[in-house]
PLY file of the C-alpha trace (Angstrom):
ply
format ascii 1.0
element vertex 253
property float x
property float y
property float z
element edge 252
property int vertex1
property int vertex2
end_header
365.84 23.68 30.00
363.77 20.51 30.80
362.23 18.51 29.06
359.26 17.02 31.58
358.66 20.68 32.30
358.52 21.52 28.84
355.86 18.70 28.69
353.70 19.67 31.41
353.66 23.41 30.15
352.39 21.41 26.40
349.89 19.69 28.75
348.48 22.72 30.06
348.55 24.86 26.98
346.14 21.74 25.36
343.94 21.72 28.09
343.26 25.04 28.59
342.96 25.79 24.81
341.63 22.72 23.51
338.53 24.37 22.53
340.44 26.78 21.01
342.53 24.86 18.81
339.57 22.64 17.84
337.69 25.65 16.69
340.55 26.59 14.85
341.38 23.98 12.96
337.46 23.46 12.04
337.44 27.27 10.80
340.76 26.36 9.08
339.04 23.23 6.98
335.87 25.23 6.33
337.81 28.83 4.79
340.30 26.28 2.70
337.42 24.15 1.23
335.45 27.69 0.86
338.74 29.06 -1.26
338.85 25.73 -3.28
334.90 26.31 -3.97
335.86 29.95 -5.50
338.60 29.12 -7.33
337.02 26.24 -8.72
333.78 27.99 -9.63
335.91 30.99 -11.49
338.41 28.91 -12.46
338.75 30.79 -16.09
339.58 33.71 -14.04
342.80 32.14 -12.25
346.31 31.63 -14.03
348.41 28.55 -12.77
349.72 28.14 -9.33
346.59 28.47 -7.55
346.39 25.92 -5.04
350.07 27.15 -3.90
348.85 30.99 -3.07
345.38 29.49 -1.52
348.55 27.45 0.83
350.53 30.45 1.33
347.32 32.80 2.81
346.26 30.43 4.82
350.08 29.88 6.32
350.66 33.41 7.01
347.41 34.76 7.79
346.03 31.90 10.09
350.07 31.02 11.37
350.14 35.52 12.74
346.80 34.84 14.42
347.32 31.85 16.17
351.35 32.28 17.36
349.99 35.76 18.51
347.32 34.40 20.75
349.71 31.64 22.34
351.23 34.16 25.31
347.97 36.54 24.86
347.44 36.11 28.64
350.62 38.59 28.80
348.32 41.45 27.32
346.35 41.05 31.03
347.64 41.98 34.08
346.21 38.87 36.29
346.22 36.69 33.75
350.22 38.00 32.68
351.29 37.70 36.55
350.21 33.80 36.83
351.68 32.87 33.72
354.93 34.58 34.85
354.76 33.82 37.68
354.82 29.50 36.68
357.36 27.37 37.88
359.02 27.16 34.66
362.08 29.45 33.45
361.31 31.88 30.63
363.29 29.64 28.08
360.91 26.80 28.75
358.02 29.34 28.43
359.29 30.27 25.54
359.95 26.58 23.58
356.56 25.76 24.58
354.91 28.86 22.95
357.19 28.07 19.85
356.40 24.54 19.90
352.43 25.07 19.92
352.61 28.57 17.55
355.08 27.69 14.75
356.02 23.91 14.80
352.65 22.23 15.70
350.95 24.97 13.27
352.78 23.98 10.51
352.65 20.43 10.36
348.72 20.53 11.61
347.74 23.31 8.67
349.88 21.40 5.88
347.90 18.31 7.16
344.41 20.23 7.01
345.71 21.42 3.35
346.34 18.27 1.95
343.18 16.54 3.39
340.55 19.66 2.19
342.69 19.52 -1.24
342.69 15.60 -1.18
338.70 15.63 -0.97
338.31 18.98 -3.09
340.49 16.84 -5.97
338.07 13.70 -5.63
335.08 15.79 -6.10
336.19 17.66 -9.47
338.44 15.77 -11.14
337.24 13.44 -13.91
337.77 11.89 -17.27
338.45 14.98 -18.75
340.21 17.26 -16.20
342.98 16.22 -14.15
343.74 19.06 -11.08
347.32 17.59 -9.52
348.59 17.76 -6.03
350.30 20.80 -4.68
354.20 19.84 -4.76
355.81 22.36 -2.11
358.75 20.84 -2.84
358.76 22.09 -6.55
361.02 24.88 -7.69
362.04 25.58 -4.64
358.90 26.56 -3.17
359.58 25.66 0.27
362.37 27.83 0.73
359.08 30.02 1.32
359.00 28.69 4.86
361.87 30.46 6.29
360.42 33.64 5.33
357.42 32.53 7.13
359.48 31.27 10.47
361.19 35.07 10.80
358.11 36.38 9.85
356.46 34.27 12.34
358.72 34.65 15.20
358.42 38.98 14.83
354.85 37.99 15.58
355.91 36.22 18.76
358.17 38.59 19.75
355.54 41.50 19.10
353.25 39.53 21.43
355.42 39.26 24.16
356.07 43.40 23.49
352.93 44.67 23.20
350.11 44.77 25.84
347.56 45.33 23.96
346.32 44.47 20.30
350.17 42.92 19.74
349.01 41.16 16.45
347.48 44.24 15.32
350.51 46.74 16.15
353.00 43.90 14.81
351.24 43.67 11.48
351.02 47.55 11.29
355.01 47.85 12.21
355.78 45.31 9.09
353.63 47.19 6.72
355.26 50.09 7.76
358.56 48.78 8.07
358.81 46.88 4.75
358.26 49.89 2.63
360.39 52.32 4.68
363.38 49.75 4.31
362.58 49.20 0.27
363.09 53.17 0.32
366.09 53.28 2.34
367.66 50.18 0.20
367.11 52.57 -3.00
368.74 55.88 -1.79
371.68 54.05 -0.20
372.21 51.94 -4.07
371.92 55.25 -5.12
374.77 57.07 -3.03
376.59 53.83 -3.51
376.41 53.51 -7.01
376.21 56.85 -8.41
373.10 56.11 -10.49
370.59 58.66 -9.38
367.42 56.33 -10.53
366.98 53.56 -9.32
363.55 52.09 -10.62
362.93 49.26 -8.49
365.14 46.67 -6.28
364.70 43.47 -3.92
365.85 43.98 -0.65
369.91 41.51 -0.31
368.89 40.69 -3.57
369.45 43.14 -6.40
368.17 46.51 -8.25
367.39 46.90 -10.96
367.25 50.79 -13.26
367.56 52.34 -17.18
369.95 52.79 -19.28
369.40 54.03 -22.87
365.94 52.89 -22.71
366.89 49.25 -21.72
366.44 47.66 -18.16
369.43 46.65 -16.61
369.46 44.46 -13.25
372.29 43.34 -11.36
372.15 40.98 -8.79
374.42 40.37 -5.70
377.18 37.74 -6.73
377.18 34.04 -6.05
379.26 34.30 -2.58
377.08 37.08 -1.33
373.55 35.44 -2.08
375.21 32.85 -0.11
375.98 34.68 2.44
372.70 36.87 2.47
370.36 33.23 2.60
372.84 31.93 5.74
372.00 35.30 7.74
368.27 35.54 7.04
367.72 31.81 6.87
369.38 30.60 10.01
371.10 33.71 11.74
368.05 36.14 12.03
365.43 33.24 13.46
368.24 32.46 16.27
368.46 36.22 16.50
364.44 37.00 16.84
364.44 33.65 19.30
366.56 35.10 21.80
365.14 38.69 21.38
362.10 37.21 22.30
363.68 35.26 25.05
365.37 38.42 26.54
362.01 40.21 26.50
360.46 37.31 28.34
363.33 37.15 31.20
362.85 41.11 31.28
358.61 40.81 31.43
359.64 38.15 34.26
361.70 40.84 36.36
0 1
1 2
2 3
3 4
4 5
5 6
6 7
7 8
8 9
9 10
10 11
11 12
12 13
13 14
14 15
15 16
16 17
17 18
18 19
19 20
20 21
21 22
22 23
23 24
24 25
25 26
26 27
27 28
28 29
29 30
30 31
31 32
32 33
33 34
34 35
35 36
36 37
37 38
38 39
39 40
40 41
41 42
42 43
43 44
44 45
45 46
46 47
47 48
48 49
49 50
50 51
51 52
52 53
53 54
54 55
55 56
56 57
57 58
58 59
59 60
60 61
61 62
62 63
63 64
64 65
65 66
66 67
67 68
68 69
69 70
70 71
71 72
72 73
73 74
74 75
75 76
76 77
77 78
78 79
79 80
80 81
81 82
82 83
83 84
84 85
85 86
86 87
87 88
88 89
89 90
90 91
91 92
92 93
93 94
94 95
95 96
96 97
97 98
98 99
99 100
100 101
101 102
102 103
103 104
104 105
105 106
106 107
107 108
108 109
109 110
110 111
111 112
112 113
113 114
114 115
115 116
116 117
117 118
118 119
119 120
120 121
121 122
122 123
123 124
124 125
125 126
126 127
127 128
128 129
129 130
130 131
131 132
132 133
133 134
134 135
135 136
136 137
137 138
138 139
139 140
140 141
141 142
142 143
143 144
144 145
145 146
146 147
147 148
148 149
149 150
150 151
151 152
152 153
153 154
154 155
155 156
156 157
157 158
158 159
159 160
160 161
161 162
162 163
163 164
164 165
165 166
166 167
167 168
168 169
169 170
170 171
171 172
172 173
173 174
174 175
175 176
176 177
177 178
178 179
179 180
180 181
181 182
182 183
183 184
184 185
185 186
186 187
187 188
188 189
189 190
190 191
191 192
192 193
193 194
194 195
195 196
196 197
197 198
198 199
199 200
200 201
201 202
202 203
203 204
204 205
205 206
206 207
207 208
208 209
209 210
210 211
211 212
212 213
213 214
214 215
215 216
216 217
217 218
218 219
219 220
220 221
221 222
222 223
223 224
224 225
225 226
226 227
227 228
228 229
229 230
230 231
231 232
232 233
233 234
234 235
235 236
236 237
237 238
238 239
239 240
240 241
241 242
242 243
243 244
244 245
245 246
246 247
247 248
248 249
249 250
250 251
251 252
């Protein structure tokens, strides 16, 4: 992989999009201040935390529809043969759509959130009521943001799979997916266990069911919660990188 090329695909991408990204980020600023206005206006009707889930929506629902329009040209037959076609390997293809849909995403949104809150915080807050800064760094709230890079990177992958509508089919495949793995999770404690009921359970995480009217849980040990945050933290975004990589190189053929 190089770099220079890497930095002339970056070049294109900007000027071809930069309307794009400008619109955006302007729809970005104007749907966080709108959310700030609501939650503000009912704000009897909120419990704590709300600035954090108003950061959240915006990260996964804005970060799926912008990473899934970075290789949209795929999803059109002229438009998918010149962008294969590039002088650039599929790798560097690749790092640049990953560069432009996760990285530069996330730093530009968290930037857009702290400015809208910054100015939403000036406006409200006076003698009497005090509205702090969102601290994504408290209780380990950031660990959030893995979850969002796998979740982000299916999204990528799905574009580079799908023709047509990829964003669409992706988020259809996780709804569908999510549930259908809770489920299996359930009836294989169940077989494992021997406990014919189980009530509800977390997915590498634990399960919880009744006993004599009481609610017992029990959690994966120490050493496997280790193990479990190693695979899905840092194994399965290498994993989904290279799937998507593999797809690329296979589009490219």
């Amino acid at each position: 992989m190089r770099p220079f090329k890497i930095t002339l695909l970056l070049s294109r991408q900007w000027l071809e999009n930069r309307k794009l990204y400008a619109t955006s980020a302007a729809a970005l600023t104007g749907l966080l201040s709108l959310m700030f206005l609501v939650t503000w206006h009912w704000r009897s009707s909120f419990s704590g935390g709300v600035q954090k889930g108003i950061f959240l929506l915006g990260l996964f629902a804005g970060g799926g529809i912008f990473v899934s329009l970075v290789l949209r040209s795929l999803g059109n037959k002229s438009k998918g043969m010149w962008l294969l076609c590039l002088p650039a390997s599929a790798g560097e293809k690749l790092a640049t759509a990953f560069f432009v849909g996760i990285l530069s995403y996330l730093v530009l949104y968290t930037g857009i959130f702290y400015t809208v809150e910054t100015c939403f915080l000036w406006l409200v807050n006076d003698r009497h009521t005090k509205m702090q800064h969102t601290d994504l760094f408290e209780n380990g709230f950031c660990q959030l943001a893995f979850t969002w890079l796998n979740i982000q990177l299916l999204v990528l992958l799905g574009s580079i799979c799908f023709n047509r509508l990829a964003f669409l089919k992706t988020l259809l495949l996780l709804i569908i997916g999510i549930p259908l793995l809770n489920m299996l999770n359930n009836y294989l404690l169940a077989v494992l266990t021997g406990i014919p009921e189980i009530d509800s359970s977390l997915l590498f995480d634990y399960f919880q069911f009744t006993h004599k009217g009481e609610n017992v849980y029990v959690y994966l040990p120490d050493s496997g919660q280790r193990a479990v945050t190693i695979i899905l933290h840092y194994l399965l975004p290498v994993a989904l990188y290279f799937a998507s990589l593999w797809k690329l190189k296979e589009k490219e053929l």
